[in-house]
N, C-alpha and C positions, 0 to 999 in steps of 0.2 A: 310421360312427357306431355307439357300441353298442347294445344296442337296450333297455336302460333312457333311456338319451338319447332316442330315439325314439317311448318310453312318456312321457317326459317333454315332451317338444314337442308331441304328441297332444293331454296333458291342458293344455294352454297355448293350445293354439290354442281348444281345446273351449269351456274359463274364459274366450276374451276375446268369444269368439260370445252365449256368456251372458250378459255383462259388459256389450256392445250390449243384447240382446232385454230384458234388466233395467229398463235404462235408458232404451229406449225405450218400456216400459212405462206407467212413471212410480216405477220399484222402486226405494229404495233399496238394496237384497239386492245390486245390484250392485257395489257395493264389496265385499264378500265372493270376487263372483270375480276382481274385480280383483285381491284379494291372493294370491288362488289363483295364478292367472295368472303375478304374479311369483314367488311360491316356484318354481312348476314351473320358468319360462323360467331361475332360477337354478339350479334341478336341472340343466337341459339340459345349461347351459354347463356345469356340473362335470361331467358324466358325459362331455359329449364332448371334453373337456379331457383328463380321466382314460383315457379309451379312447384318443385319440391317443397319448396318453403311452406306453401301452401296444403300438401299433399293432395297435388291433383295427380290423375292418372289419366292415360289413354282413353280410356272409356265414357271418364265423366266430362 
C-alpha cells in the first residue's frame, strides 16, 4: 500500500476515535469527524487502488 494510503487510513481511524469520544461526550462536533472519517477512508481506497494499479509496495 502506498504510503499516502497509509497516511490516509491513519487519519481515518484517528476521525472515528474522535468521532466516539465526541459523542460520548455529549458533542455534537462529532459529525465533523464523522465526515472526516469518510473523506479520508475514500482517500484510502483511491490511493490504494491507484498504488495497486501501479504495483507499488510498502517498501518502495
Amino acid at each position: 500500500m502506498p504510503r499516502l494510503a497509509l497516511y490516509a487510513l491513519t487519519v481515518c481511524i484517528l476521525s472515528v476515535a474522535a468521532a466516539v469520544v465526541s459523542f460520548a461526550q455529549g458533542s455534537w462536533l462529532g459529525i465533523v469527524w464523522v465526515l472526516l472519517a469518510g473523506v479520508s477512508s475514500n482517500m484510502t481506497w483511491y490511493y490504494a487502488r491507484k498504488g495497486k494499479a501501479r504495483g507499488d509496495s510498502v517498501s518502495g
